[in-house]
C-alpha positions as CSV (number, residue, x, y, z in Angstrom):
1,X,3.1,-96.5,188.3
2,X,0.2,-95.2,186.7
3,X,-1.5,-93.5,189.6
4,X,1.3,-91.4,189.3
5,X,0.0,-90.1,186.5
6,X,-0.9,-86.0,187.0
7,X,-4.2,-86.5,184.7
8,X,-5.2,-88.3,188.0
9,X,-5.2,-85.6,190.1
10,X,-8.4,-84.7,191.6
11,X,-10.3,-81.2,191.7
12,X,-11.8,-80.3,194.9
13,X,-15.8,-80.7,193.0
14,X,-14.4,-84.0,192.1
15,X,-12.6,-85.0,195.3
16,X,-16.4,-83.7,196.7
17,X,-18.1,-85.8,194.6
18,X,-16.0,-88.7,195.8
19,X,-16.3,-88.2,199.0
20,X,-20.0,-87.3,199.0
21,X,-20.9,-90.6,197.8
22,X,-18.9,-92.5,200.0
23,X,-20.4,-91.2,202.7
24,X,-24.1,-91.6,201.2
25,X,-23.5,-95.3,200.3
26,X,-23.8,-96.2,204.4
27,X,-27.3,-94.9,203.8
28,X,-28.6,-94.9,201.1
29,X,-29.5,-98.5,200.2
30,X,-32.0,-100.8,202.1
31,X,-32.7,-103.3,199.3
32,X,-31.3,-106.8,199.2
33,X,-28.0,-105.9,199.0
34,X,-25.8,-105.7,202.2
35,X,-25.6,-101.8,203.3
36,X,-21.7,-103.1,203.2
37,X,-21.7,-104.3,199.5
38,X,-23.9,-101.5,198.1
39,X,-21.3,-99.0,199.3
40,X,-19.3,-100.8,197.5
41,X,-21.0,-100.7,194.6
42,X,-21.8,-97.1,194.4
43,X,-17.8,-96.4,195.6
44,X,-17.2,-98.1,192.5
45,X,-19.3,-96.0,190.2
46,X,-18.2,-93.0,191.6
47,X,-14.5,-93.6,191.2
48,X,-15.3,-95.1,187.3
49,X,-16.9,-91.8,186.5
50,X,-14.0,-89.8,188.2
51,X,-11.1,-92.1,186.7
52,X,-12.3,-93.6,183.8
53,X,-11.7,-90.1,182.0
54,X,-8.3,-89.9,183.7
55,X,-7.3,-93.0,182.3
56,X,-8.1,-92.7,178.6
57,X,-6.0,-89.4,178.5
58,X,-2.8,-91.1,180.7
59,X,-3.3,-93.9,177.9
60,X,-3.6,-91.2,175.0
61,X,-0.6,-89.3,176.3
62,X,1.7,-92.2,176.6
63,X,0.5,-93.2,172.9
64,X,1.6,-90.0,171.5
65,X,5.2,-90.3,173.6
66,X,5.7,-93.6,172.1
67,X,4.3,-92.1,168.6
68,X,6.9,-89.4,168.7
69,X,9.7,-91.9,170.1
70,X,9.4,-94.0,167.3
71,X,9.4,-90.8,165.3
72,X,12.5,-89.4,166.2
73,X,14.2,-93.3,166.2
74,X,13.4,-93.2,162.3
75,X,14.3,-89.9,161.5
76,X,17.7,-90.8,163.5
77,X,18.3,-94.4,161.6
78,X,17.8,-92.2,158.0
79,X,20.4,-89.7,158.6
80,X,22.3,-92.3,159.9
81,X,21.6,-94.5,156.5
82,X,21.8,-91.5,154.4
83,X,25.1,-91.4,152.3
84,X,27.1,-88.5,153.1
85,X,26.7,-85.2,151.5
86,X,29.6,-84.3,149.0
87,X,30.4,-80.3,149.1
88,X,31.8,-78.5,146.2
């Protein structure tokens, strides 16, 4: 599972952050938006700022392990191709 992940780990500025806004959506909005929905809303942001970051680098790190699988599977097929060294 992705959230799994240890690049989504929180620090405590960021779990503060996070927190901090959740708490200030209840409050902060009195425009035509629902005091429900526009906690919502800036829930949403919050988390996209915190995780959007977190998921590009679980997505770069599982490109590289593929990368390097593949890697090592074509390295592997050529020695196995490769005809066999003769010793003198």
């Amino acid at each position: 599972m992705a959230l799994d992940a240890p690049e989504f780990a929180l620090t405590p500025e960021q779990s503060e952050a996070l927190a901090g806004a959740t708490a200030n959506v209840l409050a902060c909005y009195d425009v035509g938006v629902s005091k429900k929905n526009a906690a919502w809303i800036e829930l949403l942001m919050c988390a996209g700022g915190i995780y959007g970051g977190k998921v590009m680098a679980v997505s770069i790190r599982k490109r590289r392990a593929r990368a390097m699988a593949a890697q090592i599977r074509a390295q592997e097929q050529a020695q196995t191709n490769a005809p066999f060294a003769v010793h003198q």
